[in-house]
C-alpha positions, 0 to 999 in steps of 0.5 A: 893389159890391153882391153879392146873397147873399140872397133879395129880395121886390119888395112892388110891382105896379108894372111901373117898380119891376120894371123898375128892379131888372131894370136893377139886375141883381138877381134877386127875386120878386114878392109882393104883400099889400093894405095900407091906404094911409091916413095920419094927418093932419100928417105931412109929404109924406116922412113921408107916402111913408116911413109908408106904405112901412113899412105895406107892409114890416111886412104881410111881417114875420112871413111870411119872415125870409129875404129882404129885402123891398122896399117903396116908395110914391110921392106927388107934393106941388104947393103944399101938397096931396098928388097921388096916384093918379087916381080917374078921368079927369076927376081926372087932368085936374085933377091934370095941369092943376095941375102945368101950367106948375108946379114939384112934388116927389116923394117915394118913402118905401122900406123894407127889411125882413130878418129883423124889422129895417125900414130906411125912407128916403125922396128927393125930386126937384123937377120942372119942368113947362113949361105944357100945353094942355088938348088935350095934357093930354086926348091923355096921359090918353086914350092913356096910362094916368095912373090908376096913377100919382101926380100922374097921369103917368109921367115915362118916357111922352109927358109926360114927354118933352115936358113936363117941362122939368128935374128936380133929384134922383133921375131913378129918383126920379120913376119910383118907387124911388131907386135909387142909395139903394136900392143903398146900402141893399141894400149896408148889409145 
């Protein structure tokens, strides 16, 4: 069993992630520093999530030593083409009507920093979505809010209830943090 003897910073606005520590009953606090999301060409989706995680955790390596701070990013890979967050709502219509009737994988990369030490991996789950009308795509976008998601959807919403049909992985995966493998890491430190 995990005992939290040390400090822990949450490096994510998102509500999910939070949630999801909360439900992990560990205490932590919210810090957030603006990266750069970018990545170079070739790397693969899980290289993609895990390069970016690290871009997050190495903005806090200098700044506290004491906690171990936690950094995630989530991507969502259809086919051969990366799905991140919507630039709009025509865009989340797009991403959605891709996913459509489709199987996908997401993939979070997460970095544990304490002290100047990062420990970074990564899960996948593969998400099967059954086919969706245009009026049921254009209902999620226009009552819920896909912009701050990858692919466009949150699996915890609407769509998620009536449109995904199975998963094979990680549930909290999808969410946007592995929780069962975070736990396990927080355990190693």
């Amino acid at each position: 069993m995990y005992k939290q003897n040390l400090p822990i910073i949450l490096a994510s606005k998102s509500p999910r992630r939070q949630e999801l520590l909360k439900l992990m009953d560990l205490d932590f606090k919210v810090v957030l520093k603006e990266v750069d999301e970018s990545y170079p060409e070739g790397l693969s989706p899980a290289q993609i999530a895990v390069h970016i995680s690290e871009k997050k955790a190495k903005a806090f390596m200098e700044n506290d030593n004491a906690s171990i701070v936690i950094t995630a990013d989530t991507i969502v890979a259809y086919k051969d083409e990366i799905l991140g967050k919507p630039v709009d709502e025509q865009d989340a219509v797009k991403m959605l009507t891709k996913l459509s009737g489709a199987n996908h994988q997401v993939f979070t990369g997460v970095s544990l920093t304490y002290k100047d030490q990062i420990l970074s991996f990564y899960d996948v789950t593969e998400v099967f979505f059954r086919p969706l009308t245009q009026e049921q795509i254009q209902y999620y976008v226009a009552n819920y809010n896909p912009m701050d998601k990858a692919g466009a959807y949150g699996v915890q919403d609407w769509i998620g209830l009536v449109a995904v049909e199975k998963i094979e992985g990680s549930y909290t995966n999808v969410m946007g943090l592995p929780t069962e493998k975070l736990y396990q890491a927080l355990a190693a430190i």
